[in-house]
N, C-alpha and C positions, 0 to 999 in steps of 0.2 A: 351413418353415411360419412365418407370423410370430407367431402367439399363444407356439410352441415349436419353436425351432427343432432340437431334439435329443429331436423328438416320433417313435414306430414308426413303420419303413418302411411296416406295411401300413394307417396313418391316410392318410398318402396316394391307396394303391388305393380305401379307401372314399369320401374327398373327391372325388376322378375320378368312380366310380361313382356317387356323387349329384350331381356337379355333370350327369352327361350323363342321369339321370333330368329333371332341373330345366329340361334343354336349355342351359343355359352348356356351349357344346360349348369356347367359349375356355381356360376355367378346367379344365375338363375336360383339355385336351391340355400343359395347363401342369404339373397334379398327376399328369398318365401320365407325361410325361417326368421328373419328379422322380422318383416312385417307381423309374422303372427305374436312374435314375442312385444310388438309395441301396440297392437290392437288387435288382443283375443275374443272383443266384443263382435268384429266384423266377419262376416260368412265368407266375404272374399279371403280371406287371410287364411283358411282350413280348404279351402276349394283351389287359392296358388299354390298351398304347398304338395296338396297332393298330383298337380301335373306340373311343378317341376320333383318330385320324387319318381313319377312316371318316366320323364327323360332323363334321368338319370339311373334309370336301371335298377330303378328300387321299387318299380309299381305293386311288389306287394304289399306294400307301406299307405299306399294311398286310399284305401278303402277305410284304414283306422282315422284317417283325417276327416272325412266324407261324416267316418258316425261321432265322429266327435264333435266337428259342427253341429249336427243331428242332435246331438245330446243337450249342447251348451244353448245353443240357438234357435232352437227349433230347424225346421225342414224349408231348403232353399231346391228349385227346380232348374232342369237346362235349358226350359222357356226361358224363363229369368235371365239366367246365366247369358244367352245368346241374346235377349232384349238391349243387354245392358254394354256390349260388346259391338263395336262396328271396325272391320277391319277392310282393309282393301283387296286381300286375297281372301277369297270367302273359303275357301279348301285350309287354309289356315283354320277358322274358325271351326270348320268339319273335323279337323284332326283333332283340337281339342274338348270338342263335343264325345268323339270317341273314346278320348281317355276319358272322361268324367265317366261315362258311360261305364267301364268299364271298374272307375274307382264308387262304382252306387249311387253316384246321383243320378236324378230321374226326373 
């Protein structure tokens, strides 16, 4: 990060997570990729980067992310996913239920 470079792995997830509310889907797949390179132990870090890969027009990319969580971490669900998520526009939350949907989680 440049304000902190030795700033929490999951400041990241959050900076992704608003840049792709904002629609900077670029800055979006920039902060997904970091995040997973500084904590590949975490489900969220394989689940941001496949819906900013989604918006960015590389969705067929997002399903190897999906099993590769899958593989390293075992199996995380969109119950989960949506438990752990509260947003104010709930159609937000619906669109990215669908792209998970769509990248194999379940």
């Amino acid at each position: 990060m440049r304000i902190n470079p030795r700033s929490k792995a999951w400041v990241t997830y959050n900076l992704s997570v608003a840049s792709l509310a904002a629609g900077d889907e670029k800055a979006a797949l920039v902060s997904a990729k970091m995040y997973l390179e500084r904590d590949p132990s975490e489900p969220y870090a394989y689940i941001n980067l496949a819906l900013a890969l989604t918006t960015n027009s590389r969705g067929e990319e997002a399903p190897a992310c999906i099993l590769q969580m899958r593989e390293r971490l075992g199996d995380m669900s969109i119950a989960e996913f949506i438990a752990s998520h509260r947003f104010r526009d709930r159609s937000w939350l619906d669109q990215l239920v669908v792209w998970l949907r769509a990248a194999g989680l379940r």
